[in-house]
OpenMM code with the backbone's topology and positions (N, CA, C; nanometers):
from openmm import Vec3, app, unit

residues = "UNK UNK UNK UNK UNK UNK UNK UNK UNK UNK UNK UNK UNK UNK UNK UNK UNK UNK UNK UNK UNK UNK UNK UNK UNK UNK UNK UNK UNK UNK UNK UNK UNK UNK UNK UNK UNK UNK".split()
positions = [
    Vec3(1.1873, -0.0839, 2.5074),
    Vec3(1.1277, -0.1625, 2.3978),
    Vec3(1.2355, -0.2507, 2.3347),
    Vec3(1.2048, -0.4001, 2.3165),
    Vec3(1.3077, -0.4715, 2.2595),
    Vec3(1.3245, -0.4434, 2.1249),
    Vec3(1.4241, -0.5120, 2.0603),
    Vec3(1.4898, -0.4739, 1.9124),
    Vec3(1.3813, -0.5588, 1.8370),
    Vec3(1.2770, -0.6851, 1.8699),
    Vec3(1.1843, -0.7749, 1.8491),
    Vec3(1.0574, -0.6558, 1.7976),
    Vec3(1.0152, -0.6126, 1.9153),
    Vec3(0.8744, -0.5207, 1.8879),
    Vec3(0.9497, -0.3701, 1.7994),
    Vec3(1.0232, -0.3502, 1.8128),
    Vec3(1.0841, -0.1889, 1.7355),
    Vec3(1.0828, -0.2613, 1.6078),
    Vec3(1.1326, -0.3839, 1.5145),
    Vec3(1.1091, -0.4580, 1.3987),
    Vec3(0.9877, -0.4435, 1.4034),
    Vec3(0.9042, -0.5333, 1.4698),
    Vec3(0.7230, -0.5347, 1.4201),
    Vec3(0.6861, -0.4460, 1.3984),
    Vec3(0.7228, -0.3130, 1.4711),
    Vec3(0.6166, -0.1824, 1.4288),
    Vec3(0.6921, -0.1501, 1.3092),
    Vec3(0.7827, -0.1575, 1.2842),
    Vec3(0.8537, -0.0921, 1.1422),
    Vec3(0.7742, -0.1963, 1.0073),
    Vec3(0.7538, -0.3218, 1.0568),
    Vec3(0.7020, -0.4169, 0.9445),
    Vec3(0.5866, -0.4023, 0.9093),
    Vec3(0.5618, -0.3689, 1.0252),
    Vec3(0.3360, -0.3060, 1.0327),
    Vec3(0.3273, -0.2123, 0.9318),
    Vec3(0.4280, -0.0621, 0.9803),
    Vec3(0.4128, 0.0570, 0.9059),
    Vec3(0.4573, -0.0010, 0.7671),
    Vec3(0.5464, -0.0549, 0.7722),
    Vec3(0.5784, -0.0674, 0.5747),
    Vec3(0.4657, -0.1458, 0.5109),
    Vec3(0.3999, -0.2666, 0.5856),
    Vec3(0.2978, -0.2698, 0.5448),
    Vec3(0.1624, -0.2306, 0.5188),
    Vec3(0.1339, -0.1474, 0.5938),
    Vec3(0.0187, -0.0259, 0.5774),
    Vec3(0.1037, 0.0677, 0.4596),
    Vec3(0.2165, 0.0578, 0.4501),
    Vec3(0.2338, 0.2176, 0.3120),
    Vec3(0.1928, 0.0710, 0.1980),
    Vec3(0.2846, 0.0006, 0.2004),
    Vec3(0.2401, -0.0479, 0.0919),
    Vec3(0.0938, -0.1182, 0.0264),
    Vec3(0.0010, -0.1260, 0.1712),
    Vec3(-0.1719, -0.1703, 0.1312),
    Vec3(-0.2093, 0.0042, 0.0504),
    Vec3(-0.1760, 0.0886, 0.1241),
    Vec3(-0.1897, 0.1807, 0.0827),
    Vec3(-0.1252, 0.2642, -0.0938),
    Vec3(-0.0522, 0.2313, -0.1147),
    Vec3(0.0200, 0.2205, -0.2270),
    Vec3(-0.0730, 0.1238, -0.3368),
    Vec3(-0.1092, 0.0226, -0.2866),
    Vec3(-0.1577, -0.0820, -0.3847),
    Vec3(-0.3554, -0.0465, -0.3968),
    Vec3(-0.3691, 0.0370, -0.3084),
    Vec3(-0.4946, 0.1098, -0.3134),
    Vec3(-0.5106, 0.2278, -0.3808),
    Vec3(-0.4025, 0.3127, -0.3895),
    Vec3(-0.3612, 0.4193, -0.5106),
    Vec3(-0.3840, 0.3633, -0.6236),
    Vec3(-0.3037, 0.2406, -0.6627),
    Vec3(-0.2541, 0.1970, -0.8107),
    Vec3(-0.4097, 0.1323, -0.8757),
    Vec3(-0.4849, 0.0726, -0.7415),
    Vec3(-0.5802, -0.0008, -0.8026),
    Vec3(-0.7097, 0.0838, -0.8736),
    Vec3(-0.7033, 0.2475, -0.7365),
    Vec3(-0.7705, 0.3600, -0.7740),
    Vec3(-0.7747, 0.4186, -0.9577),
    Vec3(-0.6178, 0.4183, -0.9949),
    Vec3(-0.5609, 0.4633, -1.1108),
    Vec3(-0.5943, 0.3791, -1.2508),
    Vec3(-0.5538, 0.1878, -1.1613),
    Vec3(-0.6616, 0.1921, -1.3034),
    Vec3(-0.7612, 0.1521, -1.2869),
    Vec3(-0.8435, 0.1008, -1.2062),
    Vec3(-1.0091, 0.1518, -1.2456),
    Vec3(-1.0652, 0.2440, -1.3186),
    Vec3(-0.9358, 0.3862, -1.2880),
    Vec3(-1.0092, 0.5347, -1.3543),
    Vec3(-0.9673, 0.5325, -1.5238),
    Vec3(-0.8413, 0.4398, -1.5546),
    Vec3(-0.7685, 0.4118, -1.6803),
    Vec3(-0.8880, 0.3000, -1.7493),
    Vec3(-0.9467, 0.2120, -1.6968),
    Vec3(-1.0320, 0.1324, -1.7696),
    Vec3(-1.1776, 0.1738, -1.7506),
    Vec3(-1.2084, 0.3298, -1.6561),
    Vec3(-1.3593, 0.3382, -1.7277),
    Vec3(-1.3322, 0.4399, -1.8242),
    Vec3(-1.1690, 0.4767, -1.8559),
    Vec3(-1.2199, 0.6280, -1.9773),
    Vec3(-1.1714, 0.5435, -2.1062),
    Vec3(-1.1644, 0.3862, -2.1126),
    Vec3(-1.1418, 0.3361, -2.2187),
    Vec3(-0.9954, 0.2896, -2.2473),
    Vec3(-0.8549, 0.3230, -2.1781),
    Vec3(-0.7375, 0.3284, -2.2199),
    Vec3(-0.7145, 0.1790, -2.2428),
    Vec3(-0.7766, 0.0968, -2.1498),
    Vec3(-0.7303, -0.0321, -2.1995),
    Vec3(-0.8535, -0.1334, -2.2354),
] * unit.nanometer
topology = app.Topology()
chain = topology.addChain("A")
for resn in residues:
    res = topology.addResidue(resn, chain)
    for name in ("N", "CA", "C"):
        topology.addAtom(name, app.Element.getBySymbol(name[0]), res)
């Protein structure tokens, strides 16, 4: 496997944690603005 595709899959995975990350946060406040906090 070149040093080209071993980068892409590392860029893929950091980007799936971080869609994932930003799907947590969006979870958190939805749940923060239906109990009123903001």
């Amino acid at each position: 496997m070149g040093v080209e595709a071993q980068m892409q899959r590392a860029l893929d995975q950091l980007t799936d944690e971080i869609q994932h990350a930003n799907s947590v946060a969006e979870l958190l406040l939805d749940a923060h603005k239906s109990q009123g906090f903001w």
